[in-house]
C-alpha positions, 0 to 999 in steps of 0.5 A, a space after each residue: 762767414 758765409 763760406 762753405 769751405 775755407 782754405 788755409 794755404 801757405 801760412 804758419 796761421 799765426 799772425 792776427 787779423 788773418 789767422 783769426 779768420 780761420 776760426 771764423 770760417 769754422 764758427 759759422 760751420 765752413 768745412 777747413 782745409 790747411 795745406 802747407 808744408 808743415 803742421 801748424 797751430 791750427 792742424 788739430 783745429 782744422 777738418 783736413 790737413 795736407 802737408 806738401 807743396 800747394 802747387 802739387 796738392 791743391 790741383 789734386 785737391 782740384 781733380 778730386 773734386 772734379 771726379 765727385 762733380 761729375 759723378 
């Protein structure tokens, strides 16, 4: 709930307590970002979707971010 960002990683976020807490973190105003390799139920609910492999697009996620830090 107090999240500024919640990242949703690996999952087809369907199974309940967990998924919920995608919804959660997005009523309380945190910016969601899903990276899986496919679309899933919660992509039209999301703020950014990635699709592809977490251990290729999380580290660019990463430098990204890094670059607008120092910026």
């Amino acid at each position: 709930m107090k999240a500024d960002v919640f990242f949703v990683v690996g999952t087809s976020a369907v199974v309940y307590p967990a998924a919920g807490l995608v919804y959660t973190a997005k009523a309380s105003g945190a910016t969601i970002v899903e990276v899986n390799l496919e679309e899933t139920e919660i992509s039209s609910s999301v703020n950014y979707s990635y699709f592809g492999r977490a251990g290729e697009i999380l580290p660019k996620i990463f430098e990204e971010y890094k670059l607008k830090a120092n910026s």
